[in-house]
C-alpha positions as CSV (number, residue, x, y, z in Angstrom):
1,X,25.6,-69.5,-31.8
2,X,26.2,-66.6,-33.2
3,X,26.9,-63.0,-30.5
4,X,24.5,-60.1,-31.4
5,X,25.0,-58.1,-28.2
6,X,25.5,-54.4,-29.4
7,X,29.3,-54.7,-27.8
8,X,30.2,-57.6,-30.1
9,X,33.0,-56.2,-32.2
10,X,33.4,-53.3,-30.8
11,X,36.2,-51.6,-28.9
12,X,36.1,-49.6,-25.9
13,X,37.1,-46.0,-25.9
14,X,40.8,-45.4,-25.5
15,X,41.7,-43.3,-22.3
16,X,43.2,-40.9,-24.6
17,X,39.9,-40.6,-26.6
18,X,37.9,-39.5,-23.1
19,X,40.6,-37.4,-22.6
20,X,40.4,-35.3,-25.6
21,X,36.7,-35.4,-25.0
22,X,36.2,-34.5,-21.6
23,X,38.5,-31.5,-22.3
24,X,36.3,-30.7,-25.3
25,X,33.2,-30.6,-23.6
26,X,34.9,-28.4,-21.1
27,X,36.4,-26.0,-23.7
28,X,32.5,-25.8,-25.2
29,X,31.4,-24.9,-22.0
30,X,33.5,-22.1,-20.9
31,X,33.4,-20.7,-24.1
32,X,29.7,-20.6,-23.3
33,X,29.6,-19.1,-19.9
34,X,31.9,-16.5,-20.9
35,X,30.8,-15.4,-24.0
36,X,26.5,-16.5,-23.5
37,X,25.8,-16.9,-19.6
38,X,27.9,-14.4,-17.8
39,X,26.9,-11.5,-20.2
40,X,23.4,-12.2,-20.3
41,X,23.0,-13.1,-16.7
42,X,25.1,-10.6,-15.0
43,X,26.7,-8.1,-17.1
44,X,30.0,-9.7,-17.5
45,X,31.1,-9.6,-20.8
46,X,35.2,-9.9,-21.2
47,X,35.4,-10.9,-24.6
48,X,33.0,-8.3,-26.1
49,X,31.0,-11.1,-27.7
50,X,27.8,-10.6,-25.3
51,X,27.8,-7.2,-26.7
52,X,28.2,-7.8,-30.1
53,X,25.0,-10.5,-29.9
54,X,22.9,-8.3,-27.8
55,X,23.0,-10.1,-24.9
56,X,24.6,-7.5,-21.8
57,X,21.2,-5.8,-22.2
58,X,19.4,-8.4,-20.7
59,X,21.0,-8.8,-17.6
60,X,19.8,-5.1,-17.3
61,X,16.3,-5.7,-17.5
62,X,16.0,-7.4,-14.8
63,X,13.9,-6.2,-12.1
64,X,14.1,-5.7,-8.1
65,X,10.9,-5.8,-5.5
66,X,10.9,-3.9,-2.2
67,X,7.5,-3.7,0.2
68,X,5.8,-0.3,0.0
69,X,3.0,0.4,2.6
70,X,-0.5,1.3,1.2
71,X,-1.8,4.0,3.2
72,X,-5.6,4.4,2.5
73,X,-6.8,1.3,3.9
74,X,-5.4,-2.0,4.6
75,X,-2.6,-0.2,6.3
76,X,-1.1,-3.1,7.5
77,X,-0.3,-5.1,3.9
78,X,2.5,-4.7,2.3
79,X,2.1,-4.9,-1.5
80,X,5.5,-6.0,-3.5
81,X,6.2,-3.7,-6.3
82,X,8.6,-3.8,-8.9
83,X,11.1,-1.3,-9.5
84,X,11.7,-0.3,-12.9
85,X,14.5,0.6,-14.9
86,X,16.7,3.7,-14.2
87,X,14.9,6.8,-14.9
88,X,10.9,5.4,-14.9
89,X,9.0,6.5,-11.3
90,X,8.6,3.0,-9.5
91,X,4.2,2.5,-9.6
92,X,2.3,3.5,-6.7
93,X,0.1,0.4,-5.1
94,X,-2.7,2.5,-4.6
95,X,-2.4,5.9,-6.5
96,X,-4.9,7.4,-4.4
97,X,-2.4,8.3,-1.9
98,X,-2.2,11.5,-4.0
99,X,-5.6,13.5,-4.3
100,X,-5.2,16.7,-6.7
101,X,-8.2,18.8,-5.4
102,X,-10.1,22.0,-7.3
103,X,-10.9,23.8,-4.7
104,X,-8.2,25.0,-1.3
105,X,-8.7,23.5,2.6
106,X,-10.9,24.7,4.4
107,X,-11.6,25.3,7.9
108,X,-14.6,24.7,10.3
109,X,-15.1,25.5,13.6
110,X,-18.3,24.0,15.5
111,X,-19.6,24.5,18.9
112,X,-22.3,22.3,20.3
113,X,-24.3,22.6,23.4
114,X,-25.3,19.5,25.1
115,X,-27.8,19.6,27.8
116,X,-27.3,17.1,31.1
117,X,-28.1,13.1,29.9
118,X,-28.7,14.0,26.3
119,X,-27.2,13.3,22.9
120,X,-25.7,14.6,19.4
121,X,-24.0,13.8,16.5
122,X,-22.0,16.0,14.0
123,X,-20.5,14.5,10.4
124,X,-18.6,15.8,8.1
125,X,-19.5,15.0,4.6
126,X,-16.3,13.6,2.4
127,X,-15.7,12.4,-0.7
128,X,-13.5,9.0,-0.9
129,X,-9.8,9.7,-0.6
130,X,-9.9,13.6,1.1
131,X,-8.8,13.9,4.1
132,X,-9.2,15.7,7.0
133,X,-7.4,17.0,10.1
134,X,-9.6,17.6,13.3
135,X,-9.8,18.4,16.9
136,X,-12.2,18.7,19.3
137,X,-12.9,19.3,23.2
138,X,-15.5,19.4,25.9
139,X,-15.2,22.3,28.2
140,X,-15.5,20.6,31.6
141,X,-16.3,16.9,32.4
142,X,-16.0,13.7,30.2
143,X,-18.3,12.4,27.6
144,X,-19.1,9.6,25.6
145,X,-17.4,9.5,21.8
146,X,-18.2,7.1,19.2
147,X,-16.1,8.9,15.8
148,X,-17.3,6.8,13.1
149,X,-18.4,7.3,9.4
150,X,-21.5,5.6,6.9
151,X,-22.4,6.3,3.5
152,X,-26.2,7.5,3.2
153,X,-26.6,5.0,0.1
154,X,-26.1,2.3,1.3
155,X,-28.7,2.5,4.4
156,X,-28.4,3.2,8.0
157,X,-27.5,-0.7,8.9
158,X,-23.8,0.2,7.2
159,X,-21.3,1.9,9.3
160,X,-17.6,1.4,10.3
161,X,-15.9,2.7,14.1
162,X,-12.9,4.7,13.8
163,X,-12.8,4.9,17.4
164,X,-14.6,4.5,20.4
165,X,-14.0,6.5,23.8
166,X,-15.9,5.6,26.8
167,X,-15.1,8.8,28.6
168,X,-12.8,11.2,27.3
169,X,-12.3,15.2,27.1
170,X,-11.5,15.4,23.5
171,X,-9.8,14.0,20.8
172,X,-7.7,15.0,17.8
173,X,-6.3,13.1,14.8
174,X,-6.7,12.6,10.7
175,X,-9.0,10.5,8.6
176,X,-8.6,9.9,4.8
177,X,-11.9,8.7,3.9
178,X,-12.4,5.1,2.9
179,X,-15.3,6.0,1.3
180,X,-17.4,8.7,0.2
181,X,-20.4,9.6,2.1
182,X,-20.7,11.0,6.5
183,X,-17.7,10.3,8.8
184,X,-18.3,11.9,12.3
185,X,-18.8,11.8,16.1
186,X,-21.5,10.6,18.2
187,X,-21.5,12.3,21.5
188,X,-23.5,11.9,24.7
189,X,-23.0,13.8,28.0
190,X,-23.8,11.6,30.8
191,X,-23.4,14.5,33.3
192,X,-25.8,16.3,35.4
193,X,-24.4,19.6,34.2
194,X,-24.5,20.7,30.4
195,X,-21.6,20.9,28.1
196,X,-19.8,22.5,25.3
197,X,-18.1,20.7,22.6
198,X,-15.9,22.7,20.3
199,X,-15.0,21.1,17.0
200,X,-12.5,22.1,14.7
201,X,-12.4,20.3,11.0
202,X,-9.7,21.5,8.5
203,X,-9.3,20.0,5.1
204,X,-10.8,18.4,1.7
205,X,-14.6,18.3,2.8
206,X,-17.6,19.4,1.9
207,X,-19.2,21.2,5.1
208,X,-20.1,20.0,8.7
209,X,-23.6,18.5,9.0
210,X,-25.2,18.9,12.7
211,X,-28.0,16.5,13.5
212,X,-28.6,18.1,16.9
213,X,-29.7,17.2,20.1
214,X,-31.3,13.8,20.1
């Protein structure tokens, strides 16, 4: 019977032979790491060769992520941007954090009488992104506060709550608006004396609306 197992004949490598191999193989890959990997991977380049080919310019273009806070809105995610290449301004995740305006500030002072039991709103009419630093104060007593802010257009059944006091004397803060439209306070004066609220608005706005006594 005749052996046609693919061994038949044939002798096994010498030790030698794997030797000179294994060392081969070896020799091919540190010529490799030094003159391809380490260039192109991490800028080292001791032979020159990653140069010559091009390669020590990749491991430049790499790029790096840190977390940036977006502050108009959805103040608590952090986006991950990517940070370019020396030189180039690393992006913004939301640009609008920057509002070029046509016109300066301006400043508004309110005062609004409210009568024993009744109730009053003033808004301040904004376009999405301008912002606004106010203040404002009852002259005796506490009232009710509800600073909030709607857009006409899209009906009276859509508002959001800034804040909410239950009794307070006044207030003070910033808003950038999230939207374009009315963003104000809803007061009422549960006394059984009558009050004075003096509000002061300063900023990118477009006037103070009073919707008076209710």
């Amino acid at each position: 019977m005749t052996d046609i197992s693919p061994t038949a004949g044939m002798q096994p490598p010498s030790t030698k032979r794997l030797l000179v191999s294994t060392l081969a193989a070896v020799a091919v890959a540190i010529i490799l790491l030094v003159t391809a990997i380490l260039p192109a991977q991490y800028g080292i380049d001791p032979t020159g060769a990653g140069r010559l080919m091009g390669l020590t310019s990749l491991s430049s273009s790499g790029t790096r992520t840190f977390e940036i806070t977006d502050v108009i809105g959805g103040n608590e995610i952090l986006r991950t941007v990517e940070i370019p290449d020396a030189g180039e301004p690393t992006p913004l995740p939301n640009p609008g954090i920057f509002q070029e305006s046509a016109t300066p500030a301006r400043t508004d002072t309110l005062r609004v009488p409210i009568g024993p039991f009744e109730e009053t709103e003033v808004k301040v009419v904004m376009s999405e992104g301008k912002m606004i630093l106010f203040s404002w104060e009852v002259d005796r007593g506490n009232i009710y506060s509800d600073y909030h802010g709607h857009d006409p257009a899209l009906g009276s059944a859509f508002w959001v709550r800034y804040r909410e006091q239950m009794e307070g004397s006044g207030g003070e803060g910033s808003l950038v608006a999230p939207f374009g439209g009315e963003h104000g306070w809803y007061w009422v004066n549960y006394n059984e004396f009558p009050v004075v609220v003096t509000l002061t608005v300063e900023g990118f706005h477009d006037g103070l609306v009073d919707y008076g006594i209710f």
